[in-house]
Structure formats: C-alpha cells, structure tokens
N, C-alpha and C positions, 0 to 999 in steps of 0.2 A: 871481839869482846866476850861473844859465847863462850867460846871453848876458853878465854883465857882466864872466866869465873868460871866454867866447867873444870877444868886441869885443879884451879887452888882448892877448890871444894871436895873433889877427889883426893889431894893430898892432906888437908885438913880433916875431912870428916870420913871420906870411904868413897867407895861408888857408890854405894846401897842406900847414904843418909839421903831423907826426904827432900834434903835441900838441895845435894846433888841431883835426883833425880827431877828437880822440879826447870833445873838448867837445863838438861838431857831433852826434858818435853818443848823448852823454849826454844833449843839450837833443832827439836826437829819442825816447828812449826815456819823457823827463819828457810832452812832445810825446802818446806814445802812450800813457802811462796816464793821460793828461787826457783821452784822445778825441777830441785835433786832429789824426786821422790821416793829413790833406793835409801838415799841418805836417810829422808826424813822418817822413812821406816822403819829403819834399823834403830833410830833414836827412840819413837815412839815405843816399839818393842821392846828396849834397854828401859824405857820408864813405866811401860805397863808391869813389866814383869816386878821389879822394883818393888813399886805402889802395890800391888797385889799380894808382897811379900809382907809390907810394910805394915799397909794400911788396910788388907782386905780388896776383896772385891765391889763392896759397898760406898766404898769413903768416893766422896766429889772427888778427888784428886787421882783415883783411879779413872771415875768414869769420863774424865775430862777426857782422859789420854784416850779411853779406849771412844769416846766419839769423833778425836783428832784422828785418830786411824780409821775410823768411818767414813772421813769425808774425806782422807787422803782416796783410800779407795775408790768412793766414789766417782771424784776428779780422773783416774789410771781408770775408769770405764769397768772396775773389779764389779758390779753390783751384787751378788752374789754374796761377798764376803762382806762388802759395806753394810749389809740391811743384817747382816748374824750377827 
C-alpha cells in the first residue's frame, strides 16, 4: 500500500512534494520494523534531504525524520552517528 501511494504521489505531485516525502518517511519507518534497515535508510535519507529542501532544517517534519534515523542507528549499534 506504501509504495503504491508512494508511486501516485510521485506521479501526481513530484518526488520532492511534502506529501511524497511524508510517504517516503512512512515506507522507511514500515522498512525499519521489518528489519530492512538498508532499506529504511535509504528512505529516511530520500525524506531528510527533501524536508531539508522543503521545509528547512527546523520544521517538525524535518526533525522527525532526522530522529527516525537516530534510532534506526541506534538499533544497527551505529551510536556515534545516532547521538550527532
């Protein structure tokens, strides 16, 4: 169901619209409690970057993504990069 509002939302609005990327953060959080943490990385990156473009560095919608990549980290034993 992810990716198949992920796919219409890329063809209707971009990959870049806020609403895409808010899909991108869901399919990587689905991603990390499967324990495809490559996966769910590559998503969270694809939506950090996004939101960063979007919305700044500030906006909730950034910082969500960039603490869901904290505690993916976390979880892969990264601690180093989780706590920056």
């Amino acid at each position: 169901m992810y990716r198949r509002a992920l796919e219409g939302k890329e063809k209707a609005w971009g990959p870049e619209h806020t609403s895409t990327l808010d899909t991108v953060n869901d399919l990587g959080n689905l991603y990390a409690d499967r324990g495809k943490m490559a996966e769910a990385e590559a998503m969270y990156r694809r939506a950090l970057e996004g939101y960063e473009k979007a919305w700044g560095p500030e906006h909730t919608s950034t910082l969500n993504t960039v603490n869901n990549l904290g505690n993916l980290y976390a979880d892969r034993g990264k601690m180093a990069e989780a706590e920056s």
